[in-house]
C-alpha positions in Angstrom: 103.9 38.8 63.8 106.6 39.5 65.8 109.3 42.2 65.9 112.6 40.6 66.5 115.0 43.4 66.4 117.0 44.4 68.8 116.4 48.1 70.4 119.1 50.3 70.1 121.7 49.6 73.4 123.9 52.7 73.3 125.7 53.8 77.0 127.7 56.5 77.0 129.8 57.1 79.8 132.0 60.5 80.2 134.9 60.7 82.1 138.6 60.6 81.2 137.9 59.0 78.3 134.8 58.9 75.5 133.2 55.3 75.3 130.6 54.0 73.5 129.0 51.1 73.9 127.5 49.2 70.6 124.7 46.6 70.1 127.4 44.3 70.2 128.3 45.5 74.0 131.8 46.3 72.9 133.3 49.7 74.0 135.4 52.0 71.8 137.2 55.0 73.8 138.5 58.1 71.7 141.5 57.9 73.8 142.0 54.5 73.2 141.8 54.6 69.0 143.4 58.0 69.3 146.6 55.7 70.8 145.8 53.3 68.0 145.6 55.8 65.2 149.3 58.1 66.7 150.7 54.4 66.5 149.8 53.8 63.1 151.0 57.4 62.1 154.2 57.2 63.7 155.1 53.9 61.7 154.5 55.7 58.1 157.8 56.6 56.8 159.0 59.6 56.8 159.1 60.3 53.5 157.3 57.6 51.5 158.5 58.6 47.9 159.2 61.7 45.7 155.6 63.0 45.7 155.2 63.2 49.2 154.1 66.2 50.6 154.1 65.7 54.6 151.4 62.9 55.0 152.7 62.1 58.0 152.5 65.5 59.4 149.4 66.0 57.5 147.8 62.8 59.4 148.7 64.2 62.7 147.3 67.4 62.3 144.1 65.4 61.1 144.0 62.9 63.9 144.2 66.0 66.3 141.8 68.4 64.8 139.3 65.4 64.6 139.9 64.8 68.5 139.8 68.5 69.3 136.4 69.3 67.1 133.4 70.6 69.2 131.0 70.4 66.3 132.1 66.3 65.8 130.2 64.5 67.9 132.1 61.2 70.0 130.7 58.8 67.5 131.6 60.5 64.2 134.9 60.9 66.1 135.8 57.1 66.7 134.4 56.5 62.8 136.7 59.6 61.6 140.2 58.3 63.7 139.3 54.4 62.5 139.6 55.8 58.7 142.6 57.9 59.8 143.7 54.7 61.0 143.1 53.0 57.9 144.9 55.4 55.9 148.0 55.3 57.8 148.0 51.4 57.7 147.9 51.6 53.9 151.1 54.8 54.0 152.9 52.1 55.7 152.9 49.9 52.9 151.5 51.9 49.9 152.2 48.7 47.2 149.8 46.7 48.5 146.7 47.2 46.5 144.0 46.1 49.1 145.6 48.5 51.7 145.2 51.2 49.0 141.4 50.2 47.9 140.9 50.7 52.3 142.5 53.9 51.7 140.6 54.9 49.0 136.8 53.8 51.1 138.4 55.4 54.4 139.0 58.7 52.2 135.3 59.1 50.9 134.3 58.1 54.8 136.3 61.0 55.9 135.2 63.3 53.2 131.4 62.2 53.5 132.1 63.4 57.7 133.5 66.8 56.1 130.7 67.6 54.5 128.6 67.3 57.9 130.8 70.4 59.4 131.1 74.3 58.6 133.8 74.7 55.8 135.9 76.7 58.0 137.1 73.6 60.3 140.6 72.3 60.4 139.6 68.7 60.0 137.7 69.9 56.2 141.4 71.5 55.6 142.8 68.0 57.0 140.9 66.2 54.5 141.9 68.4 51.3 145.3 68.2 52.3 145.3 64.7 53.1 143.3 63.9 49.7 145.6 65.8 47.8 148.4 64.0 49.3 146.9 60.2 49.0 146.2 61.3 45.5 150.1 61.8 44.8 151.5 58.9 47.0 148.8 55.7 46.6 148.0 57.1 42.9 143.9 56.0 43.4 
């Protein structure tokens, strides 16, 4: 019998940038979903309704303590900005009850990645504040 699988095909180059390269060949730079993820952030309102706490100011410090952690590594980082991402996405329009149900998945993601670090990190803070937050604004 044969083994059809395909072997692993990760290339990892360092430079300005992070990339990683997937089965799939495509390449995801931290730089470049960091942009995507700042974009994102910077379109939440302000203030998205009485309960808000700062989740936009909590979703930057996030997005740069995720960037900015040494014990993350690159991969976990590009999977931890993509649910940032997400969660900003759904803080843009926090009616819509698919965006939310995102929200809710990227949320466990983030806290599942939390639980791989020291307690003492500022992305595990990020996450409790952001959680906290969500809870208030998206109502899960």
């Amino acid at each position: 019998m044969t083994d059809n699988r395909r072997q692993s095909n990760q290339r990892i180059s360092v430079g300005r940038d992070f990339n990683v390269t997937a089965d799939n060949g495509s390449n995801v730079a931290i730089g470049d979903i960091s942009g995507q993820v700042q974009q994102s952030i910077r379109q939440v309102p302000d203030k998205i309704n009485d309960h808000d706490i700062g989740l936009k100011n909590i979703l930057l410090s996030l997005e740069n303590a995720i960037k900015n952690e040494a014990k993350l590594p690159d991969p976990q980082k590009v999977i931890a900005l993509e649910q940032v991402n997400t969660i900003a996405k759904a803080c843009q329009n926090p009616k819509d009850n698919a965006l939310k149900q995102a929200a809710q998945t990227a949320t466990f993601t983030l806290n599942g990645i939390a639980q791989m670090l020291p307690t003492a990190t500022k992305i595990v803070e990020g996450i409790g504040k952001l959680t906290k937050a969500l809870a208030k604004i998206l109502i899960f």
